[in-house]
FIDRENKOL-943988 format. One line per 5 residues: their letters; for each residue y negated, x negated, z of N, C-alpha, C, O, CB. Coordinates in steps of 0.02 Angstrom, whole numbers, plus 50000, padded with zeros to 5 digits. Glycine has a CB too. Layout:
<lumnus>
A> Y X Z Y X Z Y X Z Y X Z Y X Z  ...;
</lumnus>
This chain:
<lumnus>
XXXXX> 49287 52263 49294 49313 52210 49339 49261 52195 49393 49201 52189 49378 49330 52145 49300  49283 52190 49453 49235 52172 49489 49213 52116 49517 49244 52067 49495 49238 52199 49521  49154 52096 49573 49145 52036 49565 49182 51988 49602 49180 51926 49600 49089 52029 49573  49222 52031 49641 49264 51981 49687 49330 51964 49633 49369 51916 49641 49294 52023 49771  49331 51987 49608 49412 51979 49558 49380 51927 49510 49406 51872 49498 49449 52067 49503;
XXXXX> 49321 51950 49483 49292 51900 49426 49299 51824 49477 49329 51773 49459 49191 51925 49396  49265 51833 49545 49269 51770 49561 49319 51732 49578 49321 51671 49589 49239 51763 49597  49364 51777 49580 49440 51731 49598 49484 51703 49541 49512 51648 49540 49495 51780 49638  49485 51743 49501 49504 51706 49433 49469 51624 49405 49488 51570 49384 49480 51763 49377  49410 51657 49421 49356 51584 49416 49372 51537 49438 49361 51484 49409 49294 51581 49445;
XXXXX> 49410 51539 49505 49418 51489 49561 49482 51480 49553 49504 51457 49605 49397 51508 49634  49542 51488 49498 49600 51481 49486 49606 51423 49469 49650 51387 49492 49624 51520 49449  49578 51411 49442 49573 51329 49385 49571 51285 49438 49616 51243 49441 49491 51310 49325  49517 51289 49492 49506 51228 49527 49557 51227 49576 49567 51175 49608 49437 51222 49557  49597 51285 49589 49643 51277 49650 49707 51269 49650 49746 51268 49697 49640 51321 49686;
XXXXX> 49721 51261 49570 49765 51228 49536 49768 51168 49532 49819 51137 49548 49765 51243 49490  49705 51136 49504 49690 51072 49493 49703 51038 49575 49750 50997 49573 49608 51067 49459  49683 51044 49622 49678 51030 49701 49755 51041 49705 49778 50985 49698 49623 51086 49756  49789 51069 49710 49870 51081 49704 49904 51036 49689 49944 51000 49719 49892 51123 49662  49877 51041 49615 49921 50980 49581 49918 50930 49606 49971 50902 49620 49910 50962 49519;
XXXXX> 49848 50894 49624 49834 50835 49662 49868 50821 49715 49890 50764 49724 49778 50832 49681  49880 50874 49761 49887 50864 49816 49959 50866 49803 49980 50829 49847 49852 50904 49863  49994 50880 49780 50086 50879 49749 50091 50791 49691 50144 50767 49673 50105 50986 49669  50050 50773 49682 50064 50718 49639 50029 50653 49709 50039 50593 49703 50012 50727 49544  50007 50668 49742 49984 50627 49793 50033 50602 49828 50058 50546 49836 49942 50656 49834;
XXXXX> 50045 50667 49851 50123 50663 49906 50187 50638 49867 50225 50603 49901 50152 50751 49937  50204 50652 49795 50243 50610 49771 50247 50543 49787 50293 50512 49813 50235 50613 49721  50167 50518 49761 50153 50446 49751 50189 50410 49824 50225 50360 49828 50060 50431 49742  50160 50467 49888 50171 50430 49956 50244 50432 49948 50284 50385 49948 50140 50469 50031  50251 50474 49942 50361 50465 49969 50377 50406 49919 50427 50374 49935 50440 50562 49937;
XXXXX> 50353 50390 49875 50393 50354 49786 50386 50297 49833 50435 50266 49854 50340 50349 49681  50305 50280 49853 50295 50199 49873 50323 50197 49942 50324 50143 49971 50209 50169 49875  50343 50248 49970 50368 50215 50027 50455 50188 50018 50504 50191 50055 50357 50272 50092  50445 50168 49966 50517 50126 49951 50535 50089 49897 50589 50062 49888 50569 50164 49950  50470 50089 49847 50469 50062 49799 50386 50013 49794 50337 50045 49814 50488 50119 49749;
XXXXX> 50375 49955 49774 50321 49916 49770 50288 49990 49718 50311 50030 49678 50335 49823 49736  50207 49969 49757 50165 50003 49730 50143 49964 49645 50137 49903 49636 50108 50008 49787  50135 50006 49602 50104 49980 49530 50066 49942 49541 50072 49925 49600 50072 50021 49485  50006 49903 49503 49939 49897 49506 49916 49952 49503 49941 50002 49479 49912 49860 49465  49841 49939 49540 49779 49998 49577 49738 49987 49532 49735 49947 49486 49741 49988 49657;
XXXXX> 49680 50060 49567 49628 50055 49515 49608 49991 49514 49591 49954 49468 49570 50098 49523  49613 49983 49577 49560 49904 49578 49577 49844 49538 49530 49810 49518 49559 49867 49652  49647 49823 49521 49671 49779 49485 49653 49781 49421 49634 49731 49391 49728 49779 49491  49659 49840 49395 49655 49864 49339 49558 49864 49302 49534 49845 49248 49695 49940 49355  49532 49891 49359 49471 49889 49328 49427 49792 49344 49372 49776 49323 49423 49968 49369;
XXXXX> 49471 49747 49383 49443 49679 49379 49477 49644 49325 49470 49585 49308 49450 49640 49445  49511 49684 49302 49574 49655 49236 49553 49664 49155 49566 49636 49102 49658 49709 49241  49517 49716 49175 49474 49754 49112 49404 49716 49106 49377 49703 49053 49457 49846 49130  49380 49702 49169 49323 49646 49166 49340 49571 49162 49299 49527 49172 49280 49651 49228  49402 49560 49147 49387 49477 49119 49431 49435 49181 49451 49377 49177 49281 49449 49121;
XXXXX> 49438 49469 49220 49445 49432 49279 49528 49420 49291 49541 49389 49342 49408 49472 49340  49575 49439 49255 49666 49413 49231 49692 49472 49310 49665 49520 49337 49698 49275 49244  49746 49438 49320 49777 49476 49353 49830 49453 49377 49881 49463 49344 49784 49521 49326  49837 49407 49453 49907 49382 49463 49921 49426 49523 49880 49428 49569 49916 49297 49475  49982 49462 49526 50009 49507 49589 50084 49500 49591 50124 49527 49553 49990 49591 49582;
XXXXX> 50097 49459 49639 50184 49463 49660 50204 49509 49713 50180 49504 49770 50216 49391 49688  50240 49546 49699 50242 49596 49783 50309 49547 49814 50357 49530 49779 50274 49716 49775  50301 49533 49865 50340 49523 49898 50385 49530 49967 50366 49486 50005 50327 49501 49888  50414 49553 49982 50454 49586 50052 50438 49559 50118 50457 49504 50137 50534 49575 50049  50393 49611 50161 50370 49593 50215 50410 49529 50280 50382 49511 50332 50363 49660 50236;
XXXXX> 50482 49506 50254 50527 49476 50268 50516 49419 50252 50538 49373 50286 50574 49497 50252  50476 49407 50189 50464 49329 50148 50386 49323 50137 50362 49302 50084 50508 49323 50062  50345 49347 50199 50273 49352 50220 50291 49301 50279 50338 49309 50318 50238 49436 50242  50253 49256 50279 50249 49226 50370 50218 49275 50429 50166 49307 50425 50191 49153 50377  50252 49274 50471 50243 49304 50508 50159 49302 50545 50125 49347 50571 50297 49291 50539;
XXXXX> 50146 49223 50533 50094 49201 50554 50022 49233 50501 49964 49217 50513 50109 49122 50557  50037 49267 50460 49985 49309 50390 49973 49387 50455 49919 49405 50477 50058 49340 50273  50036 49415 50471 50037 49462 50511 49977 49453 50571 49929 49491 50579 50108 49463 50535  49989 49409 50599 49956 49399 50661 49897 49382 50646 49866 49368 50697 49984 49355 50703  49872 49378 50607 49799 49326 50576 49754 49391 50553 49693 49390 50561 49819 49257 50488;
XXXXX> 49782 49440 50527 49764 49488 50500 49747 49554 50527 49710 49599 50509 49798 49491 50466  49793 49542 50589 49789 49609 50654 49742 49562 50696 49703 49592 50733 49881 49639 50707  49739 49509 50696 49691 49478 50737 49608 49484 50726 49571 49510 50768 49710 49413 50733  49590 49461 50673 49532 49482 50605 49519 49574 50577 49468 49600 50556 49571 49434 50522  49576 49598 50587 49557 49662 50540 49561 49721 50594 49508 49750 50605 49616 49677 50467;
XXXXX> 49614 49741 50626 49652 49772 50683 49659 49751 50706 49695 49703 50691 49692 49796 50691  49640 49756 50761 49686 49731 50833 49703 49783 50873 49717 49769 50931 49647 49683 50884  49707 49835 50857 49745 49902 50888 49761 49934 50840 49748 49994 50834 49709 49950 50933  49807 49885 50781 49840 49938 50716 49930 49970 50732 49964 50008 50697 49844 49877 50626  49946 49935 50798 50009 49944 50822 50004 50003 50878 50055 50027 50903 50037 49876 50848;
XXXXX> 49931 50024 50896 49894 50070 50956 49896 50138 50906 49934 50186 50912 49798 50040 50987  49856 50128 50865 49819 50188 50845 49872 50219 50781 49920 50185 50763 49734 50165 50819  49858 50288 50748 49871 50341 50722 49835 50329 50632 49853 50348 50576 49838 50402 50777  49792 50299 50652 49764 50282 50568 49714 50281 50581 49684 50267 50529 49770 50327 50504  49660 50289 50642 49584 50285 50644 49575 50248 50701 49611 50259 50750 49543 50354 50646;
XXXXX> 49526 50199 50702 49503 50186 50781 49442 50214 50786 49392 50198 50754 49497 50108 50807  49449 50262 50832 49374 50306 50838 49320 50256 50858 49262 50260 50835 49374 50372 50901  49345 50196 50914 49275 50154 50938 49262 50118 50896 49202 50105 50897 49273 50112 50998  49293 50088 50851 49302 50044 50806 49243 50085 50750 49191 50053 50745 49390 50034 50783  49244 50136 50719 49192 50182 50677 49166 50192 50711 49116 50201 50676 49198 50236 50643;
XXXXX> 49142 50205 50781 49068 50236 50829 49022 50158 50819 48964 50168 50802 49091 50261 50945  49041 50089 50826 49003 50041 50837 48996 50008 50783 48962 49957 50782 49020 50006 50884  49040 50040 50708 49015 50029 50657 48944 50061 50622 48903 50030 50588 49061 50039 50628  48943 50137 50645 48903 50184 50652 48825 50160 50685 48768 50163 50663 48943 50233 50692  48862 50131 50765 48793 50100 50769 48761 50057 50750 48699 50055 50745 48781 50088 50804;
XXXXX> 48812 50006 50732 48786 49935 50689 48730 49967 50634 48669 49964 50636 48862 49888 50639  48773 49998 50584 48719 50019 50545 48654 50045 50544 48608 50035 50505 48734 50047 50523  48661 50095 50618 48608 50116 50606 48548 50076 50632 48491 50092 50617 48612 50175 50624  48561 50027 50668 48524 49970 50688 48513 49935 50631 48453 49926 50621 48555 49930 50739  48559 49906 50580 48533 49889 50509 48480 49914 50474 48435 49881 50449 48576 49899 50470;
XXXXX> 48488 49987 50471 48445 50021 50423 48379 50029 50480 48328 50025 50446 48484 50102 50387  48368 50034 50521 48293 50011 50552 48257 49982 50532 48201 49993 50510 48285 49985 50595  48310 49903 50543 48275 49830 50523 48279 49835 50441 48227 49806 50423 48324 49752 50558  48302 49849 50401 48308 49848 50351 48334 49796 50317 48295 49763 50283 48269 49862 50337  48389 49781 50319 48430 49712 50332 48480 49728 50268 48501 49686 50228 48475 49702 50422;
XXXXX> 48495 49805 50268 48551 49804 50228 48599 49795 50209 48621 49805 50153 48553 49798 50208  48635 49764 50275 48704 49764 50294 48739 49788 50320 48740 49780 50381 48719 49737 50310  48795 49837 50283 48844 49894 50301 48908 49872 50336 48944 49831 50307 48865 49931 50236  48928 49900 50406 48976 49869 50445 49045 49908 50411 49037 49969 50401 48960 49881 50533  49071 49898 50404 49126 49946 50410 49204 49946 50478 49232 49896 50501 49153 49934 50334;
XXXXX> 49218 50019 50494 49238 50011 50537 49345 50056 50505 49380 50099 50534 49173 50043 50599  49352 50032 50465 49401 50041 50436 49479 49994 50481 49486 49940 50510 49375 50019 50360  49514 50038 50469 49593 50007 50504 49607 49989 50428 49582 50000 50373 49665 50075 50552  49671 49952 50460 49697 49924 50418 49743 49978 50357 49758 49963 50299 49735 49875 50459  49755 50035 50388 49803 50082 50389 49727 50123 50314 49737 50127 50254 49828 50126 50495;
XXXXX> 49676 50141 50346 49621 50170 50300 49635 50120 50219 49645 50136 50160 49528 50154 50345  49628 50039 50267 49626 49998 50193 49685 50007 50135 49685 50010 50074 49627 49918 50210  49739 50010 50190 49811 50020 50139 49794 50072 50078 49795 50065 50017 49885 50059 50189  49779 50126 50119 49765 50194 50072 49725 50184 50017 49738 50195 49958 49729 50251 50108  49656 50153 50052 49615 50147 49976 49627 50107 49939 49620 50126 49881 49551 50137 49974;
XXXXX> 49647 50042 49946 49673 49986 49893 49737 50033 49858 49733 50043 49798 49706 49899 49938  49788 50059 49891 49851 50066 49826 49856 50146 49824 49913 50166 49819 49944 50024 49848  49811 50188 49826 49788 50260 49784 49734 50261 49763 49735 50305 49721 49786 50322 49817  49671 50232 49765 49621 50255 49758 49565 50206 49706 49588 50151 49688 49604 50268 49826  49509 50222 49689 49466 50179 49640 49418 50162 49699 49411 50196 49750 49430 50221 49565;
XXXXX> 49374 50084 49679 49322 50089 49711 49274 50104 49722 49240 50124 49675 49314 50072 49718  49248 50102 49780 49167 50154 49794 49157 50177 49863 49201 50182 49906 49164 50235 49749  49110 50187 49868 49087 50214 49964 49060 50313 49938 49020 50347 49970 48971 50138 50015  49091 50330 49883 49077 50393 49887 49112 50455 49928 49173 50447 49936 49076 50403 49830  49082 50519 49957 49094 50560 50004 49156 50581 49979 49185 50615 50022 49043 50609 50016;
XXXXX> 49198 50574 49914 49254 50607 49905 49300 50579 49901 49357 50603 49902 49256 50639 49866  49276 50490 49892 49329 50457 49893 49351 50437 49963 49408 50417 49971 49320 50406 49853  49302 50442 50021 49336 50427 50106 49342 50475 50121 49334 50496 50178 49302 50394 50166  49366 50517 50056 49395 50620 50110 49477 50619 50101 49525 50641 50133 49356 50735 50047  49466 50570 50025 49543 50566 50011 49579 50501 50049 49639 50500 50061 49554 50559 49926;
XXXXX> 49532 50445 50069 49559 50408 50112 49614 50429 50150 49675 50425 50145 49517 50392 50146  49554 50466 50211 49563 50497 50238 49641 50528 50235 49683 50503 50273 49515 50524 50231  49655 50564 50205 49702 50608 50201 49768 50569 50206 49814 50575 50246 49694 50649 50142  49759 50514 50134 49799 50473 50116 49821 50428 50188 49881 50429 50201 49766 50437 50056  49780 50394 50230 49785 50363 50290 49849 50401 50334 49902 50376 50351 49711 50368 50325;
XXXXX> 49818 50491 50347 49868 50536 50380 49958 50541 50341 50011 50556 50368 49824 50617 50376  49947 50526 50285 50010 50530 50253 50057 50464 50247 50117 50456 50242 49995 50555 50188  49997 50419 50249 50065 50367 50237 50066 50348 50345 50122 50336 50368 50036 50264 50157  50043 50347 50364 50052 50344 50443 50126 50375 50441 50178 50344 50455 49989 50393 50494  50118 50465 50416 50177 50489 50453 50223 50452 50420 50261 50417 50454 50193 50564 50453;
XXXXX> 50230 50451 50351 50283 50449 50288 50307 50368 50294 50367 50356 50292 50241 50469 50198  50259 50314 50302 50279 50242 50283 50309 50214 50370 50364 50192 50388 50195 50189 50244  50270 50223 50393 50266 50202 50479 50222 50116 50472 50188 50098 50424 50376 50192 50525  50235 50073 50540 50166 50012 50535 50201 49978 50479 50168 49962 50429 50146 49948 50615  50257 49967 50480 50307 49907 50451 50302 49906 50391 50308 49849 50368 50380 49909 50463;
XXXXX> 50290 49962 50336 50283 49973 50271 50191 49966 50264 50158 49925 50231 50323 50052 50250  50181 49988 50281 50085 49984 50300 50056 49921 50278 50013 49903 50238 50060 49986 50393  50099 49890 50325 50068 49815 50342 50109 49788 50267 50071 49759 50230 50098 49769 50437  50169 49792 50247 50171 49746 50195 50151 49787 50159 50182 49767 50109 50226 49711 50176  50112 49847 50133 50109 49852 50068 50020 49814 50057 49994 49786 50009 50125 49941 50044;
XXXXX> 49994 49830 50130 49925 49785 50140 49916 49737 50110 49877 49726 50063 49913 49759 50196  49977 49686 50151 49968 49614 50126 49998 49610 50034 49982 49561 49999 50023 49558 50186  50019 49638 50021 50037 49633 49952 49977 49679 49885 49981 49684 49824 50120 49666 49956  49931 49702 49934 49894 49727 49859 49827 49725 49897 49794 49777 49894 49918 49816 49816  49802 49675 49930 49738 49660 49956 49723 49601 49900 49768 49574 49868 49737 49636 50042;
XXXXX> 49657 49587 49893 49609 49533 49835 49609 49502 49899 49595 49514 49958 49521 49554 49786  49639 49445 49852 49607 49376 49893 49568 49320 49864 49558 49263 49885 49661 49339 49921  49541 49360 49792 49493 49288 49774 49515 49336 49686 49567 49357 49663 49538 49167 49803  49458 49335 49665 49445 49357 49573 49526 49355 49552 49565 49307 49555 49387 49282 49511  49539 49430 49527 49612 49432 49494 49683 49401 49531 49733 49388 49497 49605 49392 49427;
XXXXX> 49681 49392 49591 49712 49353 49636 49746 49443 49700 49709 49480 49732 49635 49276 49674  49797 49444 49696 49816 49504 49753 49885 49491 49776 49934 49475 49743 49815 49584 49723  49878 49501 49831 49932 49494 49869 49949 49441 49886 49936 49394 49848 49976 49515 49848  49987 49426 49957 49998 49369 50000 50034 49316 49969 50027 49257 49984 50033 49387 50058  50074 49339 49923 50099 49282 49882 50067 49232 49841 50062 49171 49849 50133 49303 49844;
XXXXX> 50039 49290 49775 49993 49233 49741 49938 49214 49776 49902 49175 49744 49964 49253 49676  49913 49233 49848 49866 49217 49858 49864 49146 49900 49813 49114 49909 49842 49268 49879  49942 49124 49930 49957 49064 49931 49949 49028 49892 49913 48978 49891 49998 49056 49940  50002 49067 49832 49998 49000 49762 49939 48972 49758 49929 48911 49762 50009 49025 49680  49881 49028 49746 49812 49021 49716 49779 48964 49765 49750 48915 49743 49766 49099 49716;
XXXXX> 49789 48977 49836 49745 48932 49877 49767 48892 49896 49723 48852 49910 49717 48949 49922  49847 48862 49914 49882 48826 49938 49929 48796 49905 49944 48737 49914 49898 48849 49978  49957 48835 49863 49999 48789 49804 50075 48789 49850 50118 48745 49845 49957 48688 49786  50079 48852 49895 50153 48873 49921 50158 48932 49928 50106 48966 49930 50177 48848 49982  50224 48964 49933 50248 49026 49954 50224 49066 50019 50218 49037 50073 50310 49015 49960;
XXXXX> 50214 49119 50013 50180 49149 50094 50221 49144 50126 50199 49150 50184 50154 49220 50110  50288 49134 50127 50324 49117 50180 50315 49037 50227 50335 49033 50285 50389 49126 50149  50283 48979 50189 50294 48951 50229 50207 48937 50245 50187 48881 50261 50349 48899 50213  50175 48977 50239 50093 48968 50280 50100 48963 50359 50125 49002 50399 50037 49044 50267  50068 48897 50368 50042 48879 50433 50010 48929 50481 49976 48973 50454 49996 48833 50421;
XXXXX> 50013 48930 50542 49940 48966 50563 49871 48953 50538 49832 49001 50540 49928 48954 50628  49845 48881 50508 49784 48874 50503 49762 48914 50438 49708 48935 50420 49769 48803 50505  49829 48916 50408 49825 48935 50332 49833 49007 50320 49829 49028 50262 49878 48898 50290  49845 49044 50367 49864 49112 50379 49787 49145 50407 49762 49195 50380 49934 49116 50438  49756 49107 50466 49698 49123 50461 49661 49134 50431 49630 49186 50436 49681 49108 50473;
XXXXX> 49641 49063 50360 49595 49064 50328 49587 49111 50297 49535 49145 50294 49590 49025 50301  49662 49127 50255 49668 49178 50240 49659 49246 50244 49662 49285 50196 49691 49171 50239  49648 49262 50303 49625 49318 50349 49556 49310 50346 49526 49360 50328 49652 49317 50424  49513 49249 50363 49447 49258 50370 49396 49238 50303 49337 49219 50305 49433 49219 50430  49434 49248 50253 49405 49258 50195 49413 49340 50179 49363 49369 50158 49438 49210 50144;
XXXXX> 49461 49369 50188 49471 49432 50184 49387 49488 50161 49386 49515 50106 49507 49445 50264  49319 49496 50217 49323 49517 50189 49272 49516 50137 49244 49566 50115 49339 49549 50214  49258 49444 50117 49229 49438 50045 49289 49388 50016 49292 49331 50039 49140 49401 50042  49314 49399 49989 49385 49355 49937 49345 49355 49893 49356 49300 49868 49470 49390 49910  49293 49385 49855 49253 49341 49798 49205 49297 49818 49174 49260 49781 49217 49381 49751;
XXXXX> 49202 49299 49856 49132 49243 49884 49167 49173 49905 49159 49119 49876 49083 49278 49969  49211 49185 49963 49248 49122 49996 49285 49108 49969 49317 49138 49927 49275 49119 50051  49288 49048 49992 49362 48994 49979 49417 48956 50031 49394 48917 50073 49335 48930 49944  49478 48967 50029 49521 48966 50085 49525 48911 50089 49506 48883 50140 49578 48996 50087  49559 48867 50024 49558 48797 50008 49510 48742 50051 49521 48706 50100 49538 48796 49938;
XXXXX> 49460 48751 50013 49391 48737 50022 49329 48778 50074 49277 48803 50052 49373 48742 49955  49349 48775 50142 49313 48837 50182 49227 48784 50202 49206 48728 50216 49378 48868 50278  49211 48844 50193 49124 48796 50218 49125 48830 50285 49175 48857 50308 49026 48819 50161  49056 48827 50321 49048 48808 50388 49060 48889 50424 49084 48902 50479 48966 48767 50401  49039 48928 50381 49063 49000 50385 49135 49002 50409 49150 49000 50469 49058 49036 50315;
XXXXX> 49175 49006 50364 49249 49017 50353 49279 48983 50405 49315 49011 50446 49278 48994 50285  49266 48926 50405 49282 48871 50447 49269 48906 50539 49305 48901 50589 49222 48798 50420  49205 48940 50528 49210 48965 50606 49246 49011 50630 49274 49014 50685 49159 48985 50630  49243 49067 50564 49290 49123 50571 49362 49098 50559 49398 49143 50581 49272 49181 50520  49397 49054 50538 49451 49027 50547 49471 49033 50610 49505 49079 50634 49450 48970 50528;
XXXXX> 49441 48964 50650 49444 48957 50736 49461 49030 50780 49514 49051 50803 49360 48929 50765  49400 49056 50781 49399 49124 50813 49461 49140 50793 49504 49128 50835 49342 49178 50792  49488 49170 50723 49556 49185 50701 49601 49153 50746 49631 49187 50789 49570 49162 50631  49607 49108 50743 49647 49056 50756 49676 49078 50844 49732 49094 50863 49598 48978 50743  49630 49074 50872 49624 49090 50948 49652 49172 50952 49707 49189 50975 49534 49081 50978;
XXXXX> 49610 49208 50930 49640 49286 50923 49707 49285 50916 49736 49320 50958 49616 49328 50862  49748 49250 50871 49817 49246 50853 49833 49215 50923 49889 49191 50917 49838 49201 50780  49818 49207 50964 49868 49166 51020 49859 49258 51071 49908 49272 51105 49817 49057 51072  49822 49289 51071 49821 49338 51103 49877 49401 51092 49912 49429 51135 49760 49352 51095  49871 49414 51012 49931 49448 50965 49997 49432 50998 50034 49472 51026 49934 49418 50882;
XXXXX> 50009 49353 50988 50061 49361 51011 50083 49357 51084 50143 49367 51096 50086 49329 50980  50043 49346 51132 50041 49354 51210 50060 49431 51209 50117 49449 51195 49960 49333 51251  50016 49470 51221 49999 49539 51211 50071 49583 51170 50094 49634 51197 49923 49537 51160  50096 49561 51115 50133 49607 51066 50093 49632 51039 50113 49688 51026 50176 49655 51086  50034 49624 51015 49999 49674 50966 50015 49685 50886 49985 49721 50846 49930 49655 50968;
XXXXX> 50073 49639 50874 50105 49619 50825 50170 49689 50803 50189 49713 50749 50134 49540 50851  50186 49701 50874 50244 49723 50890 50274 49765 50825 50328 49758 50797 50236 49762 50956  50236 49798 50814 50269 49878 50773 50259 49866 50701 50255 49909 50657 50220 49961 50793  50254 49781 50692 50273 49761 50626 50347 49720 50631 50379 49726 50579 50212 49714 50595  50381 49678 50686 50411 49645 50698 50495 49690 50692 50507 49743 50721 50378 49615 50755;
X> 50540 49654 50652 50602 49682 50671 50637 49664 50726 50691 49692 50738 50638 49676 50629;
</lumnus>
């Protein structure tokens, strides 16, 4: 036998395994683009640590509209523009950092769409490792074509942490407001947004001088969303 044959046999296993993945992936995308996603790794492994587990999915229809705008305002603001990446959006994350790691500050920017976040919250486990933002990645290109913004955006708001064992726009009312996401205020749609992206640290309820600023800013951004349409390609 020779060595090219020896080596291809060798390499059967793994290009099977990659196959399969990539055929049980694409399932997952077509399944959820019409059915609420399960719980994620992520639920699952803060559920296993102690931390419970409340998740209502609920229909981007019985989301306030005003969660929409608070969130493209704070997270995207060209998630109705772009394809699944904002290239400037990662170049000045890129630089942020590397201006971090100079000073030695140790604070990592991230320059993620909203569309990247969808992917990794409801396929993926957590971590900043090279294989898990390859499958992002991929995952981002698939549900773009397969879901379009309108599914994106609610499956976002329905399996994002908004505070220890707390996911999705629903319970994350209950949890902070003690109402339905349908009837959140703008102020309350913000906060919500500008806790986003530490939900274990902040408190929406209770915002200190932080939250409270990033609220405002929110707050103002949302009057632009909806001037602009940047909302648009979630809106029926």
């Amino acid at each position: 036998m020779s060595g090219v044959t020896r080596t291809v046999k060798k390499g059967r296993p793994v290009l099977t395994l990659f196959l399969l993945l990539v055929l049980l992936g694409s399932g997952s995308v077509v399944i959820q683009r019409f059915l609420p996603p399960p719980i994620t790794f992520l639920m699952v492994s803060r559920a296993v640590g102690g931390e419970g587990l409340s998740y209502r999915w609920r229909s981007l229809d019985d989301i306030s509209p005003r969660l929409v705008q608070a969130v493209i305002a704070s997270e995207d603001a060209t998630f109705c523009a772009h394809s699944g990446f904002d290239m400037k959006a990662i170049e000045r994350a890129l630089k942020a950092n590397a201006r971090s790691e100079k000073r030695g500050s140790g604070r990592i920017r991230g320059g993620s769409t909203i569309s990247q976040q969808t992917a990794k919250n409801a396929f993926l486990w957590p971590g900043r490792d090279w294989i898990r933002k390859g499958l992002e990645a991929g995952y981002t290109v698939a549900i773009e074509a397969v879901w379009g913004k309108r599914r994106i955006m609610e499956v976002y708001l329905n399996v994002a942490e908004w505070a220890p064992g707390v996911y999705g726009a629903e319970a994350a009312s209950q949890h902070w407001f003690g109402k339905s996401a349908s009837e959140l205020s703008s102020r309350e749609a913000a906060r919500l947004a500008a806790i986003l992206p530490s939900p274990r640290r902040y408190s929406a309820s209770s915002p200190g001088p932080y939250v409270r600023r990033r609220t405002a800013r929110i707050q103002a951004a949302m009057g632009t969303v909806r001037e602009q349409g940047l909302a648009a390609c979630v809106a029926r």
